[in-house]
N, C-alpha and C positions, 0 to 999 in steps of 0.2 A: 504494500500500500504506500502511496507517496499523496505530495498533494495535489498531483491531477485528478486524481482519484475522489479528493475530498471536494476538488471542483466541480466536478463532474455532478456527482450527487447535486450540489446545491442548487445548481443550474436546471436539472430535472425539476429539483424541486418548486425554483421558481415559474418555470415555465409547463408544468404539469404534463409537460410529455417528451418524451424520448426524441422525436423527430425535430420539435421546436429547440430543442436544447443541444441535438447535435449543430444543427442551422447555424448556433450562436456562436457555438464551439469550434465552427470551422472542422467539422469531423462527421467522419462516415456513420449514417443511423445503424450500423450493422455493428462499427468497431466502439460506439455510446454505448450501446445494447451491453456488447463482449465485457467491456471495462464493470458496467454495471453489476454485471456476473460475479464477475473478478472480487469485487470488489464482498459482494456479499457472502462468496464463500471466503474470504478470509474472516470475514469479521463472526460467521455461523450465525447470520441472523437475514430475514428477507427486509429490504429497507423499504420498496413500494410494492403499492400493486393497485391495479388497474381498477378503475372503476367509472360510472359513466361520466364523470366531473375530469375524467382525464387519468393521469399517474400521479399518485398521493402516498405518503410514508405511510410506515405501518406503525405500532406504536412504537416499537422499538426506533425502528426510523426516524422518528420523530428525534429522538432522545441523541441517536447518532449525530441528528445533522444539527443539534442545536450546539454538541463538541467542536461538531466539520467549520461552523464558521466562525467559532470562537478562536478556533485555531490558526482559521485563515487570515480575521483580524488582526491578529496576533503578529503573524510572518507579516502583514503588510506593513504595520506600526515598525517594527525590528528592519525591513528594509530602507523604510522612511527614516529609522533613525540613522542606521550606517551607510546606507547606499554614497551618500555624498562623497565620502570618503577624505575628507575636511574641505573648506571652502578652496583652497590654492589649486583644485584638481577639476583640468577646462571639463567638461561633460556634454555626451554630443552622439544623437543613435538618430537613425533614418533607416528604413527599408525603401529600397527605388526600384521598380525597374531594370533589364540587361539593359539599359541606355549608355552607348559612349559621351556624351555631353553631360550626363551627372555626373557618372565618375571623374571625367576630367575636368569640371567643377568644383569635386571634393578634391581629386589630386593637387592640384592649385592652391586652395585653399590649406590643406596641410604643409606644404611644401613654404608656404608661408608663415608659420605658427614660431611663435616664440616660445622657445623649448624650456626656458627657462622656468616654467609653470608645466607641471604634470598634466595630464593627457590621459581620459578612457574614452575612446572612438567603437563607436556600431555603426559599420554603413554594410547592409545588409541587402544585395540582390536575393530578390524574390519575386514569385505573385501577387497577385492583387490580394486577396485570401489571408495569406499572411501576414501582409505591409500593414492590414485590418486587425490583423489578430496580436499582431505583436505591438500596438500601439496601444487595447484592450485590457491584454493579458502578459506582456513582456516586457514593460517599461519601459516602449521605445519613445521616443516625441515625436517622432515627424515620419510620418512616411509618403511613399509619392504612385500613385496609381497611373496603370497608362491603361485604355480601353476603347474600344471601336466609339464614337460618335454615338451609332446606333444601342448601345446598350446602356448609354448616359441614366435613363430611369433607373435601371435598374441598381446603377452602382451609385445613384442619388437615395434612392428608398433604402438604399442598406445603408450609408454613411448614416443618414439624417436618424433612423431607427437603432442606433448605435451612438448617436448625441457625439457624433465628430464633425468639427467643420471641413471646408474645403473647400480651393479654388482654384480655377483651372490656370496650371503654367503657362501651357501652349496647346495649341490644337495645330494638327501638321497631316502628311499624306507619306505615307514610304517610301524610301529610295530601296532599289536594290544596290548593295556594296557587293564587289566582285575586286579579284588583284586583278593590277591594270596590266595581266597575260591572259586575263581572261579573253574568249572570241569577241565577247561584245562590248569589250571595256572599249573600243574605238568608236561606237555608234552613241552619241547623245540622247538618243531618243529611244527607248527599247519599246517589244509587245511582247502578250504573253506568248504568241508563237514563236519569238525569238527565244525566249527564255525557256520554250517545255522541254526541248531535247538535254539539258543541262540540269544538274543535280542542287535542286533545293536545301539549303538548313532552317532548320525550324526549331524553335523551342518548345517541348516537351510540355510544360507544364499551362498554357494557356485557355481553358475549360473554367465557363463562368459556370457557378453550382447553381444557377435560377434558371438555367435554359437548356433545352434539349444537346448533346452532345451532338447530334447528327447536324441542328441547327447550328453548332459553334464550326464543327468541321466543316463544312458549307462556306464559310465566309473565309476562315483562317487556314483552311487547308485543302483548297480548291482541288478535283477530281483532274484539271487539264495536267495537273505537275504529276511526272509520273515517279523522278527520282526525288527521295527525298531523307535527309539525315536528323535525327533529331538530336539536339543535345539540352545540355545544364546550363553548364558553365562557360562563357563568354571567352575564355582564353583557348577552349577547344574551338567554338568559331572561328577566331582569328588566326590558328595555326590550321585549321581545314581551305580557308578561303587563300593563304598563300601557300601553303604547300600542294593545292588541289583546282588548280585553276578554272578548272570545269563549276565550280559550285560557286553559290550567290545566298543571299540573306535579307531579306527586306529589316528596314535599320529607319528610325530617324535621323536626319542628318547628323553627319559624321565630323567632328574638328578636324581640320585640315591638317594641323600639327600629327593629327592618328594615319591621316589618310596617307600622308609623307613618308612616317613610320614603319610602316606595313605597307608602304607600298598599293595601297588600294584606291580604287576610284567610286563614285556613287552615282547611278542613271535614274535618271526622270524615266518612269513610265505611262505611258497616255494610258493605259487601260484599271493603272490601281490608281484610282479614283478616291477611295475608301476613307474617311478622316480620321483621325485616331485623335486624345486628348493624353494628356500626361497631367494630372490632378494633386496637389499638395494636399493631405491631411492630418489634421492631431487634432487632440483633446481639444471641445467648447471652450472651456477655462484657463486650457495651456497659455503661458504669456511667452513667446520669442525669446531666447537667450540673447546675448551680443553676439555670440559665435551662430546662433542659427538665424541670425541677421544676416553675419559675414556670410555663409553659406549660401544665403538664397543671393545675394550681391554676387556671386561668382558665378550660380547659377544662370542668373538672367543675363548677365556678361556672353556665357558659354555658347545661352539661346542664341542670341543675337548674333553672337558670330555665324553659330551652323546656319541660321537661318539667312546672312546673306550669300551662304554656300547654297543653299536649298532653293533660295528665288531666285 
C-alpha cells in the first residue's frame, strides 16, 4: 500500500464511482478497479460497494478513509513545510510539449542563470494528460498543452472543471522537418503525394481520453502514410531524421540555431491545413515566480523568432 493507493480511494469516494474517479485520475477504469482490489485485500476489509446512489464505503470504509485523508493532509502540510528547501533555492517545474522552441527557450534561459543561488528545475516533456495531472497531483506550476484547434472544447471543459487557468501561446499549422538530404528538402512547397512514398515519425503517445481512438487516428494518423515510426523521446527523432534521410516529422516551427545544428530544413505544406494551439496552464490562484516570468520572456522571444521562420 502507498499513497496512490490512499488517493485512489478518496477520489472514489468523492466522486461515487469508479469510472468518474479514474476520468480525474488520468487512469484506466480497468487498472482504478485492479488498484481498488489491491488495495482491499491488503487491508482484509471491503471499502465500497455498489448501490443505486452510485459507489459508497462500507462501514468499515468509512472508518479507512477518514485515516486515508488524515494522512494525506498530513504529507501535504510536511511537503508545504520542507519542499522549499530554504528561501536561497530558485524553484521552477513545467511539463510542455516535444516542442523544439520550448526547450530552447528553457535552454537559454538556464544557460543564463546565476549559479550563485541553488537550483531544482522540472521541465518535463509529456502529454496533454499529464502536463494536467502533474500540475493537480505532482506539484508542478506551469504546464503547456499543445492540441488540434478542433478539440479546443474539449480541453476547455477539462481545464475549467479542474479550476486551472489558461491561455493560448500560439496557434500555428505544421511544418514537416526532414535533413536537408532529404529528396524533398529542395522543393518549398510539398503534398501529401510527395510525402506518402517516404517514412513518417510520429509520437506515440497523442490519444485524447474524451474521443473515439479511431476518431483521433483519422486526423493525427492519416491512412494515405503508409511508412510510419513511432517514438518517445525527441533525441531518437532527431538522430532518425539525420541518420535516415528518407523520414520526416510534422514539428512546429523549428529555431534556426536547431535547424543549423542538425543540419535540417522545415516545408510548408499546402495540404496540412490543420491549426494546432500550444496553451499555458497552472493553478487559478498560482501567482508567477520572477523566474516563471523570465521563462515565459524567453518563451515569447523563441515564438517570434520561429515564427518569422514559419511566415
Amino acid at each position: 500500500m502507498d499513497l496512490n493507493h490512499l488517493k485512489y480511494a478518496v477520489e472514489v469516494e468523492k466522486t461515487k464511482s469508479i469510472t468518474k474517479a479514474a476520468e480525474n485520475l488520468f487512469m484506466g477504469q480497468p487498472n482504478l478497479s485492479r488498484a481498488i482490489r489491491d488495495l482491499e485485500e491488503i487491508l482484509g476489509i471491503r471499502i465500497f460497494r455498489r448501490t443505486s446512489r452510485g459507489v459508497v464505503p462500507t462501514q468499515q470504509g468509512e472508518e479507512f478513509l477518514t485515516y486515508a485523508k488524515n494522512i494525506l493532509h498530513q504529507v501535504d502540510e510536511m511537503e508545504a513545510l520542507y519542499r522549499p528547501a530554504g528561501k536561497d533555492k530558485l524553484l521552477f517545474s513545467i511539463s510542455v510539449p516535444r516542442a523544439s522552441y520550448i526547450s530552447y527557450a528553457f535552454s537559454k534561459m538556464v544557460a543564463e542563470l546565476d549559479l550563485s543561488t541553488s537550483i531544482e528545475f522540472h521541465f518535463k516533456e509529456t502529454n496533454n494528460m499529464e502536463a494536467i495531472n502533474n500540475i493537480l497531483q505532482n506539484n508542478y506550476h506551469l504546464g503547456i498543452l499543445r492540441y488540434q484547434s478542433s478539440h479546443e472544447k474539449y480541453f476547455t471543459n477539462v481545464l475549467r472543471s479542474k479550476e486551472l487557468a489558461f491561455e493560448t501561446i500560439w496557434e500555428f499549422e505544421y511544418l514537416a522537418l526532414m535533413s536537408e538530404a532529404h529528396p524533398l528538402a529542395k522543393k518549398k512547397d510539398i503534398t501529401y503525394a510527395d510525402l506518402s512514398q517516404y517514412i513518417e515519425i510520429a509520437h506515440e503517445d497523442m490519444y485524447v481520453p474524451s474521443l473515439p481512438l479511431a476518431e483521433v487516428k483519422k486526423t493525427e494518423l492519416p491512412e494515405w502514410i503508409k511508412n510510419r515510426i513511432f517514438v518517445i523521446e525527441r533525441g531518437s527523432q532527431f538522430d532518425l531524421l539525420c541518420m535516415a534521410p528518407t523520414t520526416y516529422i510534422w514539428v512546429s516551427a523549428i529555431p534556426a540555431e536547431l535547424l543549423r545544428r542538425y543540419s535540417l530544413v522545415q516545408r510548408k505544406c499546402r495540404e496540412a491545413a490543420r491549426k494546432y494551439k500550444d496553451v499555458l496552464i497552472y493553478g487559478k490562484n498560482y501567482r508567477f515566480s520572477e523566474l516563471d516570468n523570465k521563462f515565459l520572456d524567453y518563451l515569447e522571444h523563441s515564438k517570434t523568432e520561429v515564427s518569422r521562420e514559419y511566415d
